[in-house]
C-alpha positions as CSV (number, residue, x, y, z in Angstrom):
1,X,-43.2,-11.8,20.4
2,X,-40.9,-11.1,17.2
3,X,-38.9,-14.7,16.2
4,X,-35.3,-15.0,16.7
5,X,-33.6,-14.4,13.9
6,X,-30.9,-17.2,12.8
7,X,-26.9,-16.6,13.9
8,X,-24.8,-14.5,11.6
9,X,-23.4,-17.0,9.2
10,X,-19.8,-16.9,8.4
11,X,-17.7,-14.1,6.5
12,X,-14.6,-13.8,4.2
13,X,-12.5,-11.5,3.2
14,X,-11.1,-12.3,0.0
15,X,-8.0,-10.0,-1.2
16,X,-4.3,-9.5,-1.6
17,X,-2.1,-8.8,-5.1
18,X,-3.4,-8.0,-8.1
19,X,-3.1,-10.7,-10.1
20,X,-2.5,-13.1,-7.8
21,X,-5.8,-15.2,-8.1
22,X,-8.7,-13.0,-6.5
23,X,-11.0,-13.4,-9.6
24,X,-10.5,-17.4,-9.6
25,X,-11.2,-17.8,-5.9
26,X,-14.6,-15.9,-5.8
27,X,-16.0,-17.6,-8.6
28,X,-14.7,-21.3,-6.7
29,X,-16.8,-19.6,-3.4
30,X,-19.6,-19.0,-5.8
31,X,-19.5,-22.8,-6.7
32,X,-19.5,-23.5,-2.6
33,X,-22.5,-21.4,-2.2
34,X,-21.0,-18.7,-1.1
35,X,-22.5,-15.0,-1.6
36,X,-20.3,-13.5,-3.2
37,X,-19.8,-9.6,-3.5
38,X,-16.4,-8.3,-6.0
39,X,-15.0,-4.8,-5.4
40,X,-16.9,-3.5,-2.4
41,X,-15.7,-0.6,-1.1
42,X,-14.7,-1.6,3.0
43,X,-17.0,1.3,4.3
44,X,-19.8,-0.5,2.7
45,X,-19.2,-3.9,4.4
46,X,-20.7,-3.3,7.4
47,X,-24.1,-2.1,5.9
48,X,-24.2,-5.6,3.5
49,X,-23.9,-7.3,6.4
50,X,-26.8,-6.2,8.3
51,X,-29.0,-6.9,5.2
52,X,-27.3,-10.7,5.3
53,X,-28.7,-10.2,8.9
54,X,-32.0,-9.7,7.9
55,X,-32.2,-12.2,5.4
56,X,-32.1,-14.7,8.4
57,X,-30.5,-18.0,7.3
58,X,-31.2,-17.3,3.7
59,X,-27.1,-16.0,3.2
60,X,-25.4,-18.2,5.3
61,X,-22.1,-17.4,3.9
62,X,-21.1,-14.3,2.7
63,X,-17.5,-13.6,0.6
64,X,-16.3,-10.2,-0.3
65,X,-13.6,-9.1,-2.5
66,X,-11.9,-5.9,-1.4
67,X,-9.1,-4.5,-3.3
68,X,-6.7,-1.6,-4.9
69,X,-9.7,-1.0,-7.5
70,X,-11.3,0.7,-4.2
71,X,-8.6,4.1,-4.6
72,X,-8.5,5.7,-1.4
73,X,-11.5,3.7,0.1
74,X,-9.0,0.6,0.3
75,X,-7.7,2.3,3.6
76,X,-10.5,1.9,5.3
77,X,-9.7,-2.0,5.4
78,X,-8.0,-2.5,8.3
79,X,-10.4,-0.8,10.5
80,X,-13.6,-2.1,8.7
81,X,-11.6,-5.9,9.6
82,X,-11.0,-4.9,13.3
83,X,-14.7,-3.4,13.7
84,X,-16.3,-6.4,11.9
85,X,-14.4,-9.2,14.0
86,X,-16.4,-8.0,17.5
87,X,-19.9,-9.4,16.2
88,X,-19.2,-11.9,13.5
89,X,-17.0,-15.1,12.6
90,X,-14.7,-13.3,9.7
91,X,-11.7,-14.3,8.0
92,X,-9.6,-13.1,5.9
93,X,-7.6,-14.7,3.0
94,X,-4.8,-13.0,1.4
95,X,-3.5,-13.8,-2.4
96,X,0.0,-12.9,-3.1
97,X,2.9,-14.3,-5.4
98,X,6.2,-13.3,-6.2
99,X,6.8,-10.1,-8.2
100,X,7.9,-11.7,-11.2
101,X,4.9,-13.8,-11.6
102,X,2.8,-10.9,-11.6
103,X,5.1,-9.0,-13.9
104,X,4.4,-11.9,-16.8
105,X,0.5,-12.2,-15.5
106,X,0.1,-8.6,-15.8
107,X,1.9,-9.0,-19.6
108,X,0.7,-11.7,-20.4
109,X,-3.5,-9.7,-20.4
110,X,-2.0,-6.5,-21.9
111,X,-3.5,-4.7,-19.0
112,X,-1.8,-2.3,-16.7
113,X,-1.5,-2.8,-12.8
114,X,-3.9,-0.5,-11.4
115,X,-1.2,1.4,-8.6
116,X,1.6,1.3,-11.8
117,X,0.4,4.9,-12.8
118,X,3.5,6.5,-15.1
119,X,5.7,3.5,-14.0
120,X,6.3,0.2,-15.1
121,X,4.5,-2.5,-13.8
122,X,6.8,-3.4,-11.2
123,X,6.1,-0.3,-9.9
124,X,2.8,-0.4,-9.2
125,X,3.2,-4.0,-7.3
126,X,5.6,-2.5,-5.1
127,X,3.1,0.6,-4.5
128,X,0.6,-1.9,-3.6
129,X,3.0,-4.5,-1.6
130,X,3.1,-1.1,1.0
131,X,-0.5,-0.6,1.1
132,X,-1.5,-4.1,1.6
133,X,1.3,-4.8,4.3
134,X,-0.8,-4.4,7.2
135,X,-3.6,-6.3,5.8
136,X,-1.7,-9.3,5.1
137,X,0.3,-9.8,8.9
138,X,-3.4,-9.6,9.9
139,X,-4.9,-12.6,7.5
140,X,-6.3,-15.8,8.8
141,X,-5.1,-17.3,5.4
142,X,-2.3,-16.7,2.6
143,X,-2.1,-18.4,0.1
144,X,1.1,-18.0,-2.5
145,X,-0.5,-18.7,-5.8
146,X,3.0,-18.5,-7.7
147,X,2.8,-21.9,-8.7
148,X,-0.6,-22.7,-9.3
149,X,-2.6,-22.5,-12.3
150,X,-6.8,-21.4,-12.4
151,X,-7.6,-25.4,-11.9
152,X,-5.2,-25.7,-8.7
153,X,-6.1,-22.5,-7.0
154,X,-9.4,-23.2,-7.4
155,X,-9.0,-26.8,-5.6
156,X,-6.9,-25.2,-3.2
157,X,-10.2,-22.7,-2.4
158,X,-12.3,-25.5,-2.2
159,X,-10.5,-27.5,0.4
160,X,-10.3,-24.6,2.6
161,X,-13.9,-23.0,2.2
162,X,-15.8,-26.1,1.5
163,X,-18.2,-27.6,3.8
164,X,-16.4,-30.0,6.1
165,X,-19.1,-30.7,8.8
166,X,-17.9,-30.2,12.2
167,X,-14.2,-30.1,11.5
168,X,-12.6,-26.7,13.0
169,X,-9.4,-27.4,11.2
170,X,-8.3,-29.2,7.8
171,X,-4.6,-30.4,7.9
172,X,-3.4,-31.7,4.2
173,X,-0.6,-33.9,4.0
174,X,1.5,-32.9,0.6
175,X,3.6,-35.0,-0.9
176,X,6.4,-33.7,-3.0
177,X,10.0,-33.8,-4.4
178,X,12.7,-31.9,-3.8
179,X,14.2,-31.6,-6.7
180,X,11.5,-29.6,-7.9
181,X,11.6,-27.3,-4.8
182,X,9.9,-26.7,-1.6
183,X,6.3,-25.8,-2.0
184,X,5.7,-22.1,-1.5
185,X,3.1,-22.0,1.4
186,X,3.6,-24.8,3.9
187,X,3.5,-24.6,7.7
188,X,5.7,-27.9,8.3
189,X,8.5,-30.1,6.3
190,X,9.3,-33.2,7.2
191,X,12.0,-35.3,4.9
192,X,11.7,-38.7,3.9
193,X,15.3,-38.9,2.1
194,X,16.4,-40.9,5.5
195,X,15.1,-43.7,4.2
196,X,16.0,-46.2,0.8
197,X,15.3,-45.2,-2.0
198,X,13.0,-47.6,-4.1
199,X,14.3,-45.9,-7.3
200,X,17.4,-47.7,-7.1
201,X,14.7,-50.9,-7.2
202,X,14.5,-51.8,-10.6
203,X,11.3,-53.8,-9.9
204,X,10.0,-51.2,-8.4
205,X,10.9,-47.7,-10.0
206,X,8.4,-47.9,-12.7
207,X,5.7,-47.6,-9.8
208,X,4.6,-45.2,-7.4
209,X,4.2,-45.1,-3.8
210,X,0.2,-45.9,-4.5
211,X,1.1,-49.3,-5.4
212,X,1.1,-52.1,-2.6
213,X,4.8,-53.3,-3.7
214,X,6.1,-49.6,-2.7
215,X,3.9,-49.0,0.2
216,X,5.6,-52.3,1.8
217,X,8.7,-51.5,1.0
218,X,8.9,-48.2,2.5
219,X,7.5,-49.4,5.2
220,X,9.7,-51.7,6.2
221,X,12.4,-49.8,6.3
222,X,14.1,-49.3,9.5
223,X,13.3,-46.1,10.6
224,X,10.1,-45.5,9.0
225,X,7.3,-47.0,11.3
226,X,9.2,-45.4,14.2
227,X,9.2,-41.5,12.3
228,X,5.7,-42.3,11.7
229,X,4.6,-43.0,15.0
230,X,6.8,-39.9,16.6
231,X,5.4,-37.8,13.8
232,X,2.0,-38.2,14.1
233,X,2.2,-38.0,17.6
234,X,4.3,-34.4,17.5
235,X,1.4,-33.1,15.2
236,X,-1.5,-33.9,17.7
237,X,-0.9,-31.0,20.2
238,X,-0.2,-29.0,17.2
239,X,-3.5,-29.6,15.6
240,X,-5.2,-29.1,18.8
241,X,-3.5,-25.7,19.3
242,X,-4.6,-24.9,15.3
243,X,-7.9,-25.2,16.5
244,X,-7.8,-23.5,20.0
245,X,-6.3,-20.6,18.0
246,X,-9.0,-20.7,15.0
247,X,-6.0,-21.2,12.5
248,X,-8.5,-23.4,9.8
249,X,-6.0,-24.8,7.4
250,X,-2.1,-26.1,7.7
251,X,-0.3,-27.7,4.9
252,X,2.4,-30.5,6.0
253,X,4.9,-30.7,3.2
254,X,6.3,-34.0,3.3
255,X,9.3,-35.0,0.2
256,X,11.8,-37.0,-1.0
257,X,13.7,-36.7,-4.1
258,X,11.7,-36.6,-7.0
259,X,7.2,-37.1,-5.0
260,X,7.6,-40.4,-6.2
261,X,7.8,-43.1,-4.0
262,X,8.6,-42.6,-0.4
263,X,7.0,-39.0,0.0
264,X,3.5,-40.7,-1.4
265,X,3.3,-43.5,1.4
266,X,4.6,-41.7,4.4
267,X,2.1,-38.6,3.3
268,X,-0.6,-41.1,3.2
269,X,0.6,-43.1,6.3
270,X,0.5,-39.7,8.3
271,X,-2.9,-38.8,7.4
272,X,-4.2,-42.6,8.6
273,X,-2.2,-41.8,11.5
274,X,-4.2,-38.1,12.3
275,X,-7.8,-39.4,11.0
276,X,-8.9,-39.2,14.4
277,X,-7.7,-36.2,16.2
278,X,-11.0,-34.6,17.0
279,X,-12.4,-31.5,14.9
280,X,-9.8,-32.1,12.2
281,X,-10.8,-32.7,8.7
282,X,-7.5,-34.7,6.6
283,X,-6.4,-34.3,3.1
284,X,-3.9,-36.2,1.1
285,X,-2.1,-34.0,-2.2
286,X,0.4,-35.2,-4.0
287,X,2.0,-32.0,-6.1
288,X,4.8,-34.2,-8.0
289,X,2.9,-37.8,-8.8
290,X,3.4,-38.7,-12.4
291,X,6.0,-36.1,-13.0
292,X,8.5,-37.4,-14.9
């Protein structure tokens, strides 16, 4: 009797704008573990992943860049996606930023976009914003790397693709500050600016909402223990719905002026508060701590 072979491990779909992070995310996957395959052409998938078959357990995880470098072969995405999601677990993640971030990338490596042909190039990254349309409605995952550097996107790539045991769905609480503007790809806001402001403490605005005196402050603010409770409790069904859906990473942006001091404890209050929603994995960031 032949053995049965292992499960088909787990595939991604790494692509999106050129210059918008592709190289930097499949060498973080490479770090994971992942197998990792750069400019594969998308009728070529299929055939890779019937060797990763064969290999049994041996490629677990296998992560494939697909982009404009494939000319004319790039079409062949959308259906090579559709075709592939019948027998395996595959997701797709999307890079993208805005126009002029890829405009001073683009200048600041000397290179030409690859779509820019005659043009300038802007106009190759709107020639590829129209091919890649249809591809990005359909991803599991965009991420706007506008205002990341190498070392963020590549922490950003590690808490979603990382091992996280039996969690179906991580959920990471980001503090921030508004002043410094909304951050680019969240699923949820919630504002802390309803409650005192421990700035206006001058015992306490030398410190940050890590410190004890802050956290108890903040805390016992009217207000904050019931938004807290109300909060955590709105984001349960949502979490649950995340996972019934397979939608494996949100981002809950929660601010107050400057990331400071009231955005740090409630971000960290809320994650205490979700620890033990089932198959959720939870994350604290705080994108404005120690900004001055």
């Amino acid at each position: 009797m032949e053995p049965a072979r292992d499960e088909p491990g787990e595939v991604l779909i790494v692509t999106g704008m050129s210059g918008a992070g592709r190289s930097t995310v499949a060498n973080a996957l490479e770090d994971l573990d992942w197998y990792v395959v750069d400019n594969l052409p998308p009728r070529m998938l299929r055939p890779l992943l019937e060797l990763t078959e064969l290999a049994g357990g041996a490629v677990p995880r296998v992560a494939v860049v697909v982009d404009v470098r494939g000319r004319s072969l790039f079409g062949d995405l959308p259906e090579a996606m559709r075709t592939l999601q019948a027998g395996r677990q595959v997701r797709v993640v999307f890079l993208d930023a805005s126009d002029a971030v890829l405009v001073r990338r683009f200048e600041a490596v000397r290179r030409p976009h690859p779509l820019q042909g005659e043009g300038t190039i802007l106009d190759g990254i709107r020639r590829e914003r129209e091919r890649l349309a249809p591809v990005r409605e359909a991803a599991d995952v965009v991420i706007d790397t506008s205002s990341l550097n190498v070392h963020q996107l590549s922490l950003r790539t590690v808490a979603l693709f990382g091992e996280e045991g039996a969690a179906r769905h991580t959920i990471t609480l980001m503090s921030f500050g508004f002043k410094y503007g909304l951050p680019p790809d969240v699923d949820l806001v919630a504002d802390m600016r309803f409650l005192p402001n421990p700035f206006w403490n001058d015992e306490l605005r030398p410190l940050t909402g890590e410190d004890p005196q802050v956290r108890e402050y903040v805390l016992g603010q009217e207000g904050a223990s019931t938004f807290l409770d109300a909060y955590s409790a709105a984001l349960r069904p949502v979490l649950e719905g995340y996972q019934r859906e397979n939608k494996r990473h949100s981002v809950v942006a929660v601010g107050c002026t400057g990331g400071k001091h009231r955005s740090v404890v409630m971000a960290r209050e809320l994650a205490a508060r979700l620890a033990d929603v089932p198959g959720v994995a939870v994350r604290v960031a705080h994108r404005d701590l120690g900004r001055e």
